[in-house]
NUKOLDO-118007 format. One record per residue (C-alpha): y, x, z. Coordinates in steps of 0.1 Angstrom, whole numbers, padded with zeros to 4 digits, always signed. Example, Ala and Ser with C-alpha at 12.3 -4.5 7.8 and 13.67 -1.06 7.14 Angstrom:
-0045+0123+0078 -0011+0137+0071 
! end
This chain:
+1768+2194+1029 +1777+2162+1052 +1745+2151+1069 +1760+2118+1077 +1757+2102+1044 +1755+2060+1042 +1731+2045+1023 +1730+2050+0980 +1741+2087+0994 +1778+2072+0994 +1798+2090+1025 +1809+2066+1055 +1844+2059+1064 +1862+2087+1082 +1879+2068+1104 +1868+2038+1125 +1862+2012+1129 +1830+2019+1109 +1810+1986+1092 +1782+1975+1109 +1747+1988+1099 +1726+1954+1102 +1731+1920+1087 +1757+1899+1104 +1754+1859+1105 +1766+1842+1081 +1778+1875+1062 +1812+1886+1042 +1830+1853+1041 +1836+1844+1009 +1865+1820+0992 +1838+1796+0986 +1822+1782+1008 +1841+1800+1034 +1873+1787+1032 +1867+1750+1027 +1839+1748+1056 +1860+1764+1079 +1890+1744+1071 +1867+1711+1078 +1854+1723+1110 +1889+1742+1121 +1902+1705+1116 +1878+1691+1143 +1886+1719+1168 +1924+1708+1163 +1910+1671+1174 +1891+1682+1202 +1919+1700+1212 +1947+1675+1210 +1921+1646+1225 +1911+1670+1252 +1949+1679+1263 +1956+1644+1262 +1936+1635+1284 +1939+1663+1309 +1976+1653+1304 +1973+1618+1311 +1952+1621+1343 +1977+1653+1354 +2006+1625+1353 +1983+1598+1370 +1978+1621+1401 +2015+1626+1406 +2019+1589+1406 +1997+1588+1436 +1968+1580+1419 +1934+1597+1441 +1914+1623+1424 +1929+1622+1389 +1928+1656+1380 +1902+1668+1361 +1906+1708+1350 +1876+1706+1327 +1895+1689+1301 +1917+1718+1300 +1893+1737+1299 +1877+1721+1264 +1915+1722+1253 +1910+1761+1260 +1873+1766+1244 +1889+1744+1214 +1918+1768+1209 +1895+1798+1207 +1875+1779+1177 +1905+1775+1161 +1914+1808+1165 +1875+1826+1156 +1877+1802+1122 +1916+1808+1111 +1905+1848+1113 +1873+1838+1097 +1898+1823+1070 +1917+1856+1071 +1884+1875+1066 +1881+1859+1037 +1916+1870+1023 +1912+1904+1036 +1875+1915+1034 +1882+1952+1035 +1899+1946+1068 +1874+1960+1097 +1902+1952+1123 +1901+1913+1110 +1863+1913+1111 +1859+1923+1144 +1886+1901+1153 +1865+1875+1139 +1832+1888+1154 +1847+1892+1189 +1861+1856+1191 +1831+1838+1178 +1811+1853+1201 +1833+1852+1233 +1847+1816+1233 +1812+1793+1237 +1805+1811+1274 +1839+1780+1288 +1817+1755+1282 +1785+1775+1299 +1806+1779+1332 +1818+1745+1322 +1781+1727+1326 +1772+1751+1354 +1797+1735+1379 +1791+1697+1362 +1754+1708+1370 +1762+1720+1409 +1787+1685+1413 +1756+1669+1403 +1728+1685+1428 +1758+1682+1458 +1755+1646+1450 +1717+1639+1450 +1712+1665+1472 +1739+1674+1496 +1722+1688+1521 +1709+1713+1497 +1737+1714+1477 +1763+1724+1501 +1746+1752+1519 +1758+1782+1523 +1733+1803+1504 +1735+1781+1475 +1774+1782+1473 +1778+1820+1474 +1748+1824+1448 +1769+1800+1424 +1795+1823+1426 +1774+1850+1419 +1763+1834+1393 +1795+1826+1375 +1807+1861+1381 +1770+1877+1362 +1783+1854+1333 +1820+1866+1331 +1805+1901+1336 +1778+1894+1306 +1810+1885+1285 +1830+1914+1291 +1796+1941+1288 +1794+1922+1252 +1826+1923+1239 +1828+1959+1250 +1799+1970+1237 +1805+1950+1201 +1843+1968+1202 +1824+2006+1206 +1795+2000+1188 +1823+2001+1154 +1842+2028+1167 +1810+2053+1168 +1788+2066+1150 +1767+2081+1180 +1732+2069+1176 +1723+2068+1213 +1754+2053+1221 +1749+2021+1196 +1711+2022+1205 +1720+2014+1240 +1746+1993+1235 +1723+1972+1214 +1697+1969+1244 +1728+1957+1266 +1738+1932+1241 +1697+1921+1235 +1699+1915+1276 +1732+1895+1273 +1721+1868+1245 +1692+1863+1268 +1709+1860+1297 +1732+1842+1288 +1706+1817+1272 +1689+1811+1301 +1722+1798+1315 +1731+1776+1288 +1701+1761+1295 +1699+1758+1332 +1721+1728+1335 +1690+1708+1311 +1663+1720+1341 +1684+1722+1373 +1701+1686+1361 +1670+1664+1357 +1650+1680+1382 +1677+1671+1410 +1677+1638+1394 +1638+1631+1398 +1633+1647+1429 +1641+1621+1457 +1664+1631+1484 +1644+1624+1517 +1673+1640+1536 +1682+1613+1565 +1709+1626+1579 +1728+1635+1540 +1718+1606+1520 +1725+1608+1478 +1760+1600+1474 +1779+1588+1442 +1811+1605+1425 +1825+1593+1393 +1820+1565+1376 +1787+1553+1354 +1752+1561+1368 +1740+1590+1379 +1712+1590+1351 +1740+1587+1329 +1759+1618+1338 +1725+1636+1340 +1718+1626+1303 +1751+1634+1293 +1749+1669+1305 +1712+1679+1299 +1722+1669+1263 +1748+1691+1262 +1730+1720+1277 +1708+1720+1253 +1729+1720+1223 +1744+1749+1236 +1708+1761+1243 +1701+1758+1207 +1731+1779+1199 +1726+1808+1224 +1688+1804+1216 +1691+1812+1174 +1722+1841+1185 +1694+1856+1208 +1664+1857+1184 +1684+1867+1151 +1696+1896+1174 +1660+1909+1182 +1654+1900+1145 +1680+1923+1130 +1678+1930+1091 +1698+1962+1073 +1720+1949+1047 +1707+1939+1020 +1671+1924+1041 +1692+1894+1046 +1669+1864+1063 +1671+1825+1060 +1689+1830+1093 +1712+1849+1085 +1727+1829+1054 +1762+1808+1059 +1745+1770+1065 +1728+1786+1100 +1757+1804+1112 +1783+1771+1111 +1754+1749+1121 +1742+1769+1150 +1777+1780+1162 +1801+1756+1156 +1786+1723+1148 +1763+1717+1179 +1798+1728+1198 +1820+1700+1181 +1791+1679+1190 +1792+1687+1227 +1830+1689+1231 +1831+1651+1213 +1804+1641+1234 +1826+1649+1266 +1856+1634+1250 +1841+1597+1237 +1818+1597+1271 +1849+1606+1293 +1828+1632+1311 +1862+1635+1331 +1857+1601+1347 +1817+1606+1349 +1822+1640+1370 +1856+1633+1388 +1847+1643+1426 +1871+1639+1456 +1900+1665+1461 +1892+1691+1483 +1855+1684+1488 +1837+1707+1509 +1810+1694+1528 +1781+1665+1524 +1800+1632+1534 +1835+1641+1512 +1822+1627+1479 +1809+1592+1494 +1838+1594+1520 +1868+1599+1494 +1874+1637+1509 +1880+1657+1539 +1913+1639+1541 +1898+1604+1541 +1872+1615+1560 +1899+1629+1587 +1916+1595+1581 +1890+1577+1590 +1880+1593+1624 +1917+1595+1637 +1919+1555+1632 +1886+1553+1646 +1901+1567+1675 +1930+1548+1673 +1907+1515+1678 +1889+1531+1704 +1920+1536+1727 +1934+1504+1719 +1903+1485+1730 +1899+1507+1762 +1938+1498+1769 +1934+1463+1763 +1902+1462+1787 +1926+1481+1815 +1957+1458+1807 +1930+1429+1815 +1923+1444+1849 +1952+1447+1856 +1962+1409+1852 
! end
């Protein structure tokens, strides 16, 4: 006699991948409301999408006309993080059709939960372009460069524990192994919360704090206000907060199937996932965060983003030079006569 027996006594499935044994958000998709809601919000993803390309497009083209500092990657990157919604929600769609599928559903499952981390990394380098600008002294320094990059690589690496951990955790039935990878997943959704909502601390606090740094005065990048670009992000952050705050506690607050909680029902899952995202990816689009947060090319020290660049900057002190020998020549040509 099998000891291995689901619940109502009914045998599990002999091969994997194996269904999960706690209550997922938003549930088994269903025709309706599935279909319809994901149609509406799939439609606003292709928006963002084609608006975001465009303009990453448009200023591409601009900066091989000669135009300075044109480029700005992070509206690829939102045409990237828009693709992936639209990819998550069309397999969501296919869940629906095919809701025996495990293969789909993890699809699904995988994709939802992977794509948001873009715009995390996104706002952590608006957020650093924002402290080298109030603060470059601070900003620039060595320590605080390399522990950025730590720092981005911790997320990356808190993406791919997660998704490997959700991809075994249906291909076993090993209690250990799914109680551990629970606690790694438990660690990433906090983790990762606290850097969604970094950018909303680190933002405003760079913002008040008044640079008293003589020697590497505040310099502006961009166009608008500074307290405009700090608003813009910090509301952004913590939209995405939101989201990576209600993933984090409904995973401490797992439920068995059938123990379903408000939080779990289909109205929280598109709210807290997908809507505050169209929100912030919108937000970035109709405030044209790539003109707000456009810094010089090549920037690498305090001075390049008042100065227009190291090249500028280099510019600059050769025709400084320049002046200087033509005025000491002129002085000896005068002797001379």
């Amino acid at each position: 006699m099998s000891s291995s027996t689901g619940p109502a006594g009914q045998q599990p499935p002999l091969k994997p991948p194996y269904p999960p044994s706690t209550a997922s958000l938003g549930g088994q998709p269903t025709r309706l409301p599935d279909i319809p809601v994901s149609a509406v919000l799939l439609a606003f993803f292709v928006g963002s999408a084609a608006t975001h390309l465009t303009i990453f497009l448009r200023n591409k083209r601009k900066a091989a006309n000669g135009v300075p500092h044109a480029g700005f990657f992070f509206s690829f990157l939102c045409f990237i993080f828009s693709m992936t919604r639209i990819a998550a929600l069309s397999l969501r769609i296919a869940w629906t059709e095919h809701p025996t599928n495990a293969n789909v559903a993890l699809a699904a499952t995988v994709m939802t939960a992977a794509g948001v981390l873009i715009l995390f990394i996104v706002n952590l380098v608006l957020t650093r372009r924002v402290v080298r600008g109030l603060h470059p002294a601070l900003g620039w320094h060595p320590a605080v460069t390399n522990g950025f990059k730590v720092l981005l690589a911790t997320v990356i690496g808190m993406l791919i524990m997660v998704v490997i951990c959700s991809v075994h955790s249906v291909f076993t039935l090993d209690v250990g192994a799914r109680t551990k990878e629970r606690q790694v997943t438990l660690f990433a959704s906090v983790y990762l919360t606290v850097m969604a909502v970094t950018p909303a601390v680190v933002a405003p606090l760079a913002y008040l704090i008044p640079n008293r740094g003589a020697r590497h005065p505040a310099e502006g990048f961009g166009k608008g206000s500074m307290g405009g670009k700090v608003a813009l992000l910090t509301c952004a952050s913590l939209l995405l907060a939101l989201g990576a705050g209600f993933r984090a506690g409904t995973n401490f607050a797992a439920k068995p199937i059938g123990q379903e909680q408000w939080y779990h029902s289909k109205p929280a899952f598109y709210c807290f996932n997908f809507v505050v995202e169209i929100l912030v990816v919108y937000s970035y689009a109709i405030f044209r965060f790539d003109r707000r947060f456009r810094v010089p090319d090549g920037s690498a020290a305090p001075g390049h983003y008042s100065n227009g660049g190291p090249e500028v900057e280099e510019g600059e002190e050769v025709a400084h030079e320049l002046r200087n020998k033509g005025t000491s020549s002129g002085d000896d040509s005068s002797r001379v006569v």
